[in-house]
PDB file with one MODEL, atoms N, CA, C and O in Angstrom:
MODEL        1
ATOM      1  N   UNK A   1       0.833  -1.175   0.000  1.00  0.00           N
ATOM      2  CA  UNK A   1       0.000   0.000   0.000  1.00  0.00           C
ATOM      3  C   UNK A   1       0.882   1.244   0.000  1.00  0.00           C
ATOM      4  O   UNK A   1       1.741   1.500   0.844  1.00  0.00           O
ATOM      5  N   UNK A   2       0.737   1.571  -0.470  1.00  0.00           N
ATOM      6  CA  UNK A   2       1.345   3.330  -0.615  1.00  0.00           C
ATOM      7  C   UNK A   2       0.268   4.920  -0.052  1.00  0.00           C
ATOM      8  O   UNK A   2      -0.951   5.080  -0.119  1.00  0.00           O
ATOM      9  N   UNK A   3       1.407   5.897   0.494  1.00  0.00           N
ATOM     10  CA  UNK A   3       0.464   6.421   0.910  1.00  0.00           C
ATOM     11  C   UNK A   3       1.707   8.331   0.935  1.00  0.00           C
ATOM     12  O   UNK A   3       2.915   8.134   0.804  1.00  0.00           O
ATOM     13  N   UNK A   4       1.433   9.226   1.029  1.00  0.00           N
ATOM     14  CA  UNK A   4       2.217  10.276   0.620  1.00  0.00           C
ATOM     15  C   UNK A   4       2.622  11.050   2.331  1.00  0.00           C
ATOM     16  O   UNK A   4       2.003  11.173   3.388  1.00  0.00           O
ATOM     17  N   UNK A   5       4.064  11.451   1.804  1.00  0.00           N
ATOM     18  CA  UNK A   5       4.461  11.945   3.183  1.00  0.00           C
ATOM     19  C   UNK A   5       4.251  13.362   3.403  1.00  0.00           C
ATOM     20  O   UNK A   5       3.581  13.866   2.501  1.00  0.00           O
ATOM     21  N   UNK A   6       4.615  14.173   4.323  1.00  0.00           N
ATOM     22  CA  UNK A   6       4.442  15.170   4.422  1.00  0.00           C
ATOM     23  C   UNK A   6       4.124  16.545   3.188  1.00  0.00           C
ATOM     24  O   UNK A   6       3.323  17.476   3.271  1.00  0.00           O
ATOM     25  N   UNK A   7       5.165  16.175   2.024  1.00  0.00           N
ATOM     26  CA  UNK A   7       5.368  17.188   1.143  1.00  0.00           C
ATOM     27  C   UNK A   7       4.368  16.347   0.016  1.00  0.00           C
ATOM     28  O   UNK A   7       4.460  16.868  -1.096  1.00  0.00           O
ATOM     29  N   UNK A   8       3.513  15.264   0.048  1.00  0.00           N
ATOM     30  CA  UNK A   8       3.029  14.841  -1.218  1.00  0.00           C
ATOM     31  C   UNK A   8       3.997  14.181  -1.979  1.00  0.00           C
ATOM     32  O   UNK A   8       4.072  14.262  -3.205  1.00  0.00           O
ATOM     33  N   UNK A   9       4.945  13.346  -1.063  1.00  0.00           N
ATOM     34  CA  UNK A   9       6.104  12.089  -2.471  1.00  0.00           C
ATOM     35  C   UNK A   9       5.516  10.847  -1.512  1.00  0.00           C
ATOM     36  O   UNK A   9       5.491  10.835  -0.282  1.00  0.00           O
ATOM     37  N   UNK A  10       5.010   9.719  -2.509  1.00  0.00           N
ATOM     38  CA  UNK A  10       4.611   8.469  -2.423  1.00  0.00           C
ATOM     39  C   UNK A  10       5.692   7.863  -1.373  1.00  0.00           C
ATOM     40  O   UNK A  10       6.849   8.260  -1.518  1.00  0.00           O
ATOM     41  N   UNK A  11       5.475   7.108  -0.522  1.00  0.00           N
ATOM     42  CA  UNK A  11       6.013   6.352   0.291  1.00  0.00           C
ATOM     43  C   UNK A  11       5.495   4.838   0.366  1.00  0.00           C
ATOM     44  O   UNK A  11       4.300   4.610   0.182  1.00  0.00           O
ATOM     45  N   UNK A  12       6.306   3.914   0.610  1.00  0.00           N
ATOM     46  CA  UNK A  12       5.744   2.765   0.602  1.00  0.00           C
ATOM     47  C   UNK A  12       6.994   1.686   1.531  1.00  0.00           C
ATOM     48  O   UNK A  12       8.086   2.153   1.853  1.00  0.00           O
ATOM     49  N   UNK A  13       6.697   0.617   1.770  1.00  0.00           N
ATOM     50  CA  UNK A  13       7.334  -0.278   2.200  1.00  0.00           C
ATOM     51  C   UNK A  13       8.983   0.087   1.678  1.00  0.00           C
ATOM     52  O   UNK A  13       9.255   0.460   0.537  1.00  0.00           O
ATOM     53  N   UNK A  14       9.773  -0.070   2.550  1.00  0.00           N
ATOM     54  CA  UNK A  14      10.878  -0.109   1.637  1.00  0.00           C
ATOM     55  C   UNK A  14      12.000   1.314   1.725  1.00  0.00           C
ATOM     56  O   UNK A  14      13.224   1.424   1.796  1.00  0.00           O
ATOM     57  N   UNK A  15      10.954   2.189   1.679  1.00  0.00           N
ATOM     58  CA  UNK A  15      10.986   3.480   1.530  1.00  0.00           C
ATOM     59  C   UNK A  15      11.995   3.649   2.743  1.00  0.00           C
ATOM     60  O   UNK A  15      11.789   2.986   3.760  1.00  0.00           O
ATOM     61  N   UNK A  16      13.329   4.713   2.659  1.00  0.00           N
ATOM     62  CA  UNK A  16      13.586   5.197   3.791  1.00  0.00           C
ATOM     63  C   UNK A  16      13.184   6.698   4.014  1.00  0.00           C
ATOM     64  O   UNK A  16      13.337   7.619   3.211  1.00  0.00           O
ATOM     65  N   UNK A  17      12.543   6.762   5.491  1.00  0.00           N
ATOM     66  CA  UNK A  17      12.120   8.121   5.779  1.00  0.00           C
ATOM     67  C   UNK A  17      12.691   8.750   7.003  1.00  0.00           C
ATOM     68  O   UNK A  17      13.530   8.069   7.593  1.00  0.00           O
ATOM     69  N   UNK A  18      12.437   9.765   7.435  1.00  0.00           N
ATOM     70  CA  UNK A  18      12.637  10.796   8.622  1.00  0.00           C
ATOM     71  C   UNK A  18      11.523  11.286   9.555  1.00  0.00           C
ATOM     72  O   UNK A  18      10.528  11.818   9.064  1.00  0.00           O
ATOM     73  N   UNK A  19      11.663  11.112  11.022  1.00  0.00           N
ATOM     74  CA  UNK A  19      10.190  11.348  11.441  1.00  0.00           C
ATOM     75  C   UNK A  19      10.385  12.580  12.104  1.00  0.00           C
ATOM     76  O   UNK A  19      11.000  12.767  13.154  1.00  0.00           O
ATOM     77  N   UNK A  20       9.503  13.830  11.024  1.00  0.00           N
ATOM     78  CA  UNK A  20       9.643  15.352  11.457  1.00  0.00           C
ATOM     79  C   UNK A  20      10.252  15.571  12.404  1.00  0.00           C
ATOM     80  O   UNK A  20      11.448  15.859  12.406  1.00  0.00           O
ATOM     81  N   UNK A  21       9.477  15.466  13.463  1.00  0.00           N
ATOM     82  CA  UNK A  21       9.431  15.903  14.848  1.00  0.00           C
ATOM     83  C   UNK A  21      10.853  15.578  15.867  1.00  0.00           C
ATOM     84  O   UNK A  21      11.381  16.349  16.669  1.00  0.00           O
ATOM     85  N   UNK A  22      11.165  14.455  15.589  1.00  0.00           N
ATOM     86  CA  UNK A  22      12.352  13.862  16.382  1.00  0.00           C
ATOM     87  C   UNK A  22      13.778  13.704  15.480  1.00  0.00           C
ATOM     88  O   UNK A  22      14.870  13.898  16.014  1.00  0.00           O
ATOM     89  N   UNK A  23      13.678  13.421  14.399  1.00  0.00           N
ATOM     90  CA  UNK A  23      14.940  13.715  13.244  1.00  0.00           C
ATOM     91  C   UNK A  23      15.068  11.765  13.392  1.00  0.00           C
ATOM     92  O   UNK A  23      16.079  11.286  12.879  1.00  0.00           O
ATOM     93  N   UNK A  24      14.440  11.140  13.815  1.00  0.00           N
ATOM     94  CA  UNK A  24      14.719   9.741  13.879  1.00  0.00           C
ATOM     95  C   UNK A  24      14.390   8.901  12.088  1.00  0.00           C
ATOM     96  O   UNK A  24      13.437   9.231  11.381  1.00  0.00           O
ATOM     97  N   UNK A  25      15.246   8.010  11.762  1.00  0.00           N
ATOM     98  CA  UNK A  25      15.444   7.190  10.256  1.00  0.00           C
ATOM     99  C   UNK A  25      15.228   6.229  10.117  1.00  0.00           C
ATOM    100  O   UNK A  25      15.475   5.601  11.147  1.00  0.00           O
ATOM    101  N   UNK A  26      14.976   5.821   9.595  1.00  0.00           N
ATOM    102  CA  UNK A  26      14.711   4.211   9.626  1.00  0.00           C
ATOM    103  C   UNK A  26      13.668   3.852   8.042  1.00  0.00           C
ATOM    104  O   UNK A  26      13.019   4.631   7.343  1.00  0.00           O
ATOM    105  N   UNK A  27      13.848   2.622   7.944  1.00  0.00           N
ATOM    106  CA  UNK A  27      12.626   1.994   6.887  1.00  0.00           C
ATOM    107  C   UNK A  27      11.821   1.409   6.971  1.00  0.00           C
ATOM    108  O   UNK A  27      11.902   0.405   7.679  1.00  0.00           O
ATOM    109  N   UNK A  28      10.485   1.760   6.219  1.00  0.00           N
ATOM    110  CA  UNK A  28       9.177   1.204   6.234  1.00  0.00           C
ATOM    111  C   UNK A  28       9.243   0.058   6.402  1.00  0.00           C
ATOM    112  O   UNK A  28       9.269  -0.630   5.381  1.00  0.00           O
ATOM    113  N   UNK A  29       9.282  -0.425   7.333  1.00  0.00           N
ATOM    114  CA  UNK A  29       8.442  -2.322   7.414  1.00  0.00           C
ATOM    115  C   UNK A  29       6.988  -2.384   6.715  1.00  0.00           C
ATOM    116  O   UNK A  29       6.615  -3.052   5.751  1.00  0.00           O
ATOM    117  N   UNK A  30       6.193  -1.329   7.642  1.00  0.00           N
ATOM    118  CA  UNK A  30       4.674  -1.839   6.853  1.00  0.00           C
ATOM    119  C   UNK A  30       4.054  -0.669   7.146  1.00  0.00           C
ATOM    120  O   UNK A  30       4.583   0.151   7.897  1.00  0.00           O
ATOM    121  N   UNK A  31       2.702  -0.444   6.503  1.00  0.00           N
ATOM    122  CA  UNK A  31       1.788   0.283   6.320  1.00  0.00           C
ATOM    123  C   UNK A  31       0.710  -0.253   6.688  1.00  0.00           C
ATOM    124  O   UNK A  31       0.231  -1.038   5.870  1.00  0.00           O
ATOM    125  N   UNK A  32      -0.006  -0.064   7.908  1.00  0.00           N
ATOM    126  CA  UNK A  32      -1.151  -0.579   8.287  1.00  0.00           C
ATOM    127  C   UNK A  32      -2.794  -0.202   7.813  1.00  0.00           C
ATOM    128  O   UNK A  32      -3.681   0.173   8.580  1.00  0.00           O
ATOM    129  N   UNK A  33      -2.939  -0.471   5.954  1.00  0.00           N
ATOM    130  CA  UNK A  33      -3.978   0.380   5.906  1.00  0.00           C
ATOM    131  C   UNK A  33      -5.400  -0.330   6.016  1.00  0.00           C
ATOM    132  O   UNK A  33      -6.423   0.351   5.934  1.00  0.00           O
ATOM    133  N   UNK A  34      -5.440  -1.469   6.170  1.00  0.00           N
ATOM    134  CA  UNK A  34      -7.252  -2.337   6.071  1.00  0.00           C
ATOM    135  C   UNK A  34      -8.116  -1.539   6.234  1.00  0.00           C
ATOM    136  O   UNK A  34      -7.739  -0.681   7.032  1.00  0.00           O
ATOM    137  N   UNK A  35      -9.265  -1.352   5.822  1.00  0.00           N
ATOM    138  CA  UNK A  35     -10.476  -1.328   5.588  1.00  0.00           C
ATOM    139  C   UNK A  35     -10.034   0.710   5.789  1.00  0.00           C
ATOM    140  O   UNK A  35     -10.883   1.388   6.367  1.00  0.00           O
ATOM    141  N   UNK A  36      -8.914   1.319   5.343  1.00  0.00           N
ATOM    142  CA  UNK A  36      -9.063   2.958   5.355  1.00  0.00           C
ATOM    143  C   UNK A  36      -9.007   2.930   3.929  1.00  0.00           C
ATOM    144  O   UNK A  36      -8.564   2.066   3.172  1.00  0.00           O
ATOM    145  N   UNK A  37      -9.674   4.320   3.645  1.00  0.00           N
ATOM    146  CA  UNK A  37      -9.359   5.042   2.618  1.00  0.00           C
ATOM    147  C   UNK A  37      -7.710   5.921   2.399  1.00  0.00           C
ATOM    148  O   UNK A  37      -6.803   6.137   3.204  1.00  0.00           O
ATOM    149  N   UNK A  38      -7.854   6.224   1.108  1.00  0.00           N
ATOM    150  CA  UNK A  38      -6.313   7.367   1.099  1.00  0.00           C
ATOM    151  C   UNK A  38      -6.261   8.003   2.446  1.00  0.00           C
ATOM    152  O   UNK A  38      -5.658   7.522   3.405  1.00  0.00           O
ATOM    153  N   UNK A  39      -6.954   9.149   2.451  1.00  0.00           N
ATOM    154  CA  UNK A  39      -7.143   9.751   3.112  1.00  0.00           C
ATOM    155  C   UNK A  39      -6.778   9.708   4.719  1.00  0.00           C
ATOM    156  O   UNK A  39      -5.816  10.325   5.175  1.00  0.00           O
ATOM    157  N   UNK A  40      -7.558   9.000   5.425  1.00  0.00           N
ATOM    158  CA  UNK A  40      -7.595   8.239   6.479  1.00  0.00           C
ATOM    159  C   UNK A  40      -6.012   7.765   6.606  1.00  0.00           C
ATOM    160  O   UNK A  40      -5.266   8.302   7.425  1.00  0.00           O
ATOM    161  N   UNK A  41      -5.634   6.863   5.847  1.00  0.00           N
ATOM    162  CA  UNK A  41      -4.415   6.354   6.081  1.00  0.00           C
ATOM    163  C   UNK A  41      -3.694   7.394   5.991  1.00  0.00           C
ATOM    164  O   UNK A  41      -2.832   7.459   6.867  1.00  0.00           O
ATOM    165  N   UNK A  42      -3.725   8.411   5.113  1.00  0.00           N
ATOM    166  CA  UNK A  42      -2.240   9.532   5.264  1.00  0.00           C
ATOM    167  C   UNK A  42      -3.019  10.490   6.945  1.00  0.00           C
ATOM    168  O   UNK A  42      -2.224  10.915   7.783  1.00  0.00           O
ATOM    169  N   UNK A  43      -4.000  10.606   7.077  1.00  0.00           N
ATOM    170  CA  UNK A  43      -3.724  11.156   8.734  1.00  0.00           C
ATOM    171  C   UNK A  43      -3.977  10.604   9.622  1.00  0.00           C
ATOM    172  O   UNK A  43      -4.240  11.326  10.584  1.00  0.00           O
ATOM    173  N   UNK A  44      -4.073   8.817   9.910  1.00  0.00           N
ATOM    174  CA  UNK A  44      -3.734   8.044  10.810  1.00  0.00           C
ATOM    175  C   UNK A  44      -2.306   7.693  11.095  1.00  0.00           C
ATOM    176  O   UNK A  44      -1.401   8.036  10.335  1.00  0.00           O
ATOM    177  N   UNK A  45      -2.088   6.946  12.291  1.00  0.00           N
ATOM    178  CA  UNK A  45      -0.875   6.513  13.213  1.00  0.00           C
ATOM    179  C   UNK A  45      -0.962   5.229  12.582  1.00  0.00           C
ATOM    180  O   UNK A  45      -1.724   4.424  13.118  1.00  0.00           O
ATOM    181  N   UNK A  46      -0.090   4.726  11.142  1.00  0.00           N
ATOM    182  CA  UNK A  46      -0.228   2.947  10.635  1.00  0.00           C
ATOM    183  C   UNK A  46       0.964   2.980   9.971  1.00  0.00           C
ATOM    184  O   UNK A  46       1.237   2.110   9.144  1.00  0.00           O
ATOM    185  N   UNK A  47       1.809   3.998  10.265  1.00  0.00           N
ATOM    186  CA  UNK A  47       3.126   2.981   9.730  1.00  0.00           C
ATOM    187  C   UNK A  47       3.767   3.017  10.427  1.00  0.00           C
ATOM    188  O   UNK A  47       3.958   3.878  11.286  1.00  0.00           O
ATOM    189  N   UNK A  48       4.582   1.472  10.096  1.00  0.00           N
ATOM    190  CA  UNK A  48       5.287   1.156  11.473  1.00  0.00           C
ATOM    191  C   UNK A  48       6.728   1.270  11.238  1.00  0.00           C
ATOM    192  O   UNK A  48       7.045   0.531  10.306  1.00  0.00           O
ATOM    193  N   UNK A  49       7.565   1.812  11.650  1.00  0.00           N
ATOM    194  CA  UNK A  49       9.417   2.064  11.048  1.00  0.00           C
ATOM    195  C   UNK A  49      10.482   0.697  11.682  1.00  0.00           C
ATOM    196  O   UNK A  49      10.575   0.382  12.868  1.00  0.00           O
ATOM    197  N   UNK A  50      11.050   0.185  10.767  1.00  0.00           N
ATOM    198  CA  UNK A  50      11.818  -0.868  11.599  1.00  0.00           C
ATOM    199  C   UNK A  50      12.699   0.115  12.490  1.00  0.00           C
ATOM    200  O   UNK A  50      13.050   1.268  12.242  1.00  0.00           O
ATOM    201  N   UNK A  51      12.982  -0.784  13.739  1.00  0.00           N
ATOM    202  CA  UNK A  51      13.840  -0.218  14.686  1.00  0.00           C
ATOM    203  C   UNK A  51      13.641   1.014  15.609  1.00  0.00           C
ATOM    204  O   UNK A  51      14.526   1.526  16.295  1.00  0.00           O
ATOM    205  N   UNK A  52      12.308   1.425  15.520  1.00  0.00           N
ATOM    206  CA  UNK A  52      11.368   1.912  16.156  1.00  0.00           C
ATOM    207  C   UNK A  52      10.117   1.344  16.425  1.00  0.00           C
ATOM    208  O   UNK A  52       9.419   0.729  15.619  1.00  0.00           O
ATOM    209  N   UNK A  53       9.816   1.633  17.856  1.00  0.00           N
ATOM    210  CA  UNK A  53       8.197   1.119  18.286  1.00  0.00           C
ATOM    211  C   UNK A  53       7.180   2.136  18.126  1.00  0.00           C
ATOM    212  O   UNK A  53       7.460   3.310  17.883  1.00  0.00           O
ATOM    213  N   UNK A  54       6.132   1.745  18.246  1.00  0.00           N
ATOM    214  CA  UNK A  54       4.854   2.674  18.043  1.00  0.00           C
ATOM    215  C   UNK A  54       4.607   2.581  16.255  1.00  0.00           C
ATOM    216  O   UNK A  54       5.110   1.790  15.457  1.00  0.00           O
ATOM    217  N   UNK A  55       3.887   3.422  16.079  1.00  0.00           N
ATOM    218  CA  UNK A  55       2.702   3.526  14.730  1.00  0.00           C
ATOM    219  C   UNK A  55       3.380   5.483  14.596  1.00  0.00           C
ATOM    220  O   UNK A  55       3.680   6.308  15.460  1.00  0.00           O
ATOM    221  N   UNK A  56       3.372   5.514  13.371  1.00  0.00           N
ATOM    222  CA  UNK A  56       3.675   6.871  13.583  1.00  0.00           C
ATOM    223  C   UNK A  56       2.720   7.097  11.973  1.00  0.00           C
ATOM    224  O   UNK A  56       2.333   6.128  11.319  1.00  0.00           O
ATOM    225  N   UNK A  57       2.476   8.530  11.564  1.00  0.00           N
ATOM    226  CA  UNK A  57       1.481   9.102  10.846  1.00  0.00           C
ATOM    227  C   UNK A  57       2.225   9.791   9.365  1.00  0.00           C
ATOM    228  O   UNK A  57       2.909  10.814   9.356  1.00  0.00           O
ATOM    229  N   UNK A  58       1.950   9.094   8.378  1.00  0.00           N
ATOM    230  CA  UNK A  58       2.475   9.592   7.294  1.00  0.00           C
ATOM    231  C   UNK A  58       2.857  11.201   7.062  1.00  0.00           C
ATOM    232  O   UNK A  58       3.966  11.679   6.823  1.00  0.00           O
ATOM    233  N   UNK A  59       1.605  11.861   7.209  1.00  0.00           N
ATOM    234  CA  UNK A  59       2.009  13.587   7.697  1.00  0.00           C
ATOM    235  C   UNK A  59       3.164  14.011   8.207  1.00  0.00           C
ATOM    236  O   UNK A  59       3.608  15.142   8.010  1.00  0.00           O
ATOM    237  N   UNK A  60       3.789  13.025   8.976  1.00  0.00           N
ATOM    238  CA  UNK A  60       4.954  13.180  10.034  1.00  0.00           C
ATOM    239  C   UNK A  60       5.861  12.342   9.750  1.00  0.00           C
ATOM    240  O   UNK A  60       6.400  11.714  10.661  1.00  0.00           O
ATOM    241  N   UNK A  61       6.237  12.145   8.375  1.00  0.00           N
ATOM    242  CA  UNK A  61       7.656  11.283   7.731  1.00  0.00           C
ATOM    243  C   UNK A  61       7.820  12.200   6.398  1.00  0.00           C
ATOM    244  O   UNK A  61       7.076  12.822   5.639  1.00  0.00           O
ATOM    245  N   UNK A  62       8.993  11.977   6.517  1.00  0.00           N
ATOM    246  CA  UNK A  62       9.924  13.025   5.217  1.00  0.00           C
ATOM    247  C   UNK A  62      10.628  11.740   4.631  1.00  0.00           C
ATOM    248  O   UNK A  62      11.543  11.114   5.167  1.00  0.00           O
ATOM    249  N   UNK A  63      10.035  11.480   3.458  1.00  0.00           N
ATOM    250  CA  UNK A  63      11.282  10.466   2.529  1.00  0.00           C
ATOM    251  C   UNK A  63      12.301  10.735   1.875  1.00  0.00           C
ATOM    252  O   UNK A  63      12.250  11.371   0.823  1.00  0.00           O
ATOM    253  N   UNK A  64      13.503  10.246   2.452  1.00  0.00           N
ATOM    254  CA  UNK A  64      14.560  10.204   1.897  1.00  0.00           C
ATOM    255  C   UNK A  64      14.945   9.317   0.804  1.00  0.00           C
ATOM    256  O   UNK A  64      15.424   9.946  -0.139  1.00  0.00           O
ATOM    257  N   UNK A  65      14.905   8.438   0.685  1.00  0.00           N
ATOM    258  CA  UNK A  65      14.868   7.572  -0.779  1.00  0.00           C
ATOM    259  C   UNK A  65      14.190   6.246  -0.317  1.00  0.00           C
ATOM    260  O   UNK A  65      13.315   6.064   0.530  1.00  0.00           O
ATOM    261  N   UNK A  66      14.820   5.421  -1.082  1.00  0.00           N
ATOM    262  CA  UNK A  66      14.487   3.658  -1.481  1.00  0.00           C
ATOM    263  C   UNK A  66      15.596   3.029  -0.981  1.00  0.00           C
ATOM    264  O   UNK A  66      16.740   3.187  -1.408  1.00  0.00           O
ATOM    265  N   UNK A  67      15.126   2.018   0.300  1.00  0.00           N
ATOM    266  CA  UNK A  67      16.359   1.394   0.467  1.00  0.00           C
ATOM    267  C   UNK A  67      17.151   0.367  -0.210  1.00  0.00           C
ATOM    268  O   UNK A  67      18.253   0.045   0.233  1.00  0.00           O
TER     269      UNK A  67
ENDMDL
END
């Protein structure tokens, strides 16, 4: 599932990003989107970053490239 980060660039599994707020990196393990729309999923808490815990919110990741 794919879903857009802060500035509107596609993100997906794989993807390495930046989480605004804390400057923390890491790559997409997964995208938790079942039964949401676009929408929903870009301002819910469903992706999950390897090597970090918690769910954090597409709005609030900056992609840096493809790992």
């Amino acid at each position: 599932m794919n879903s857009y980060d802060r500035y509107g660039i596609a993100i997906s599994s794989g993807s390495m990003v930046m989480v605004a707020d804390s400057g923390a990196t890491g790559v997409i393990k997964a995208i938790h989107a079942e039964g949401k729309t676009a929408e929903q999923i870009r301002r819910a808490d469903c992706v999950e970053i390897d090597g970090h815990q918690g769910l954090y919110c597409p709005l609030n990741l900056i992609r840096l490239g493809f790992n």
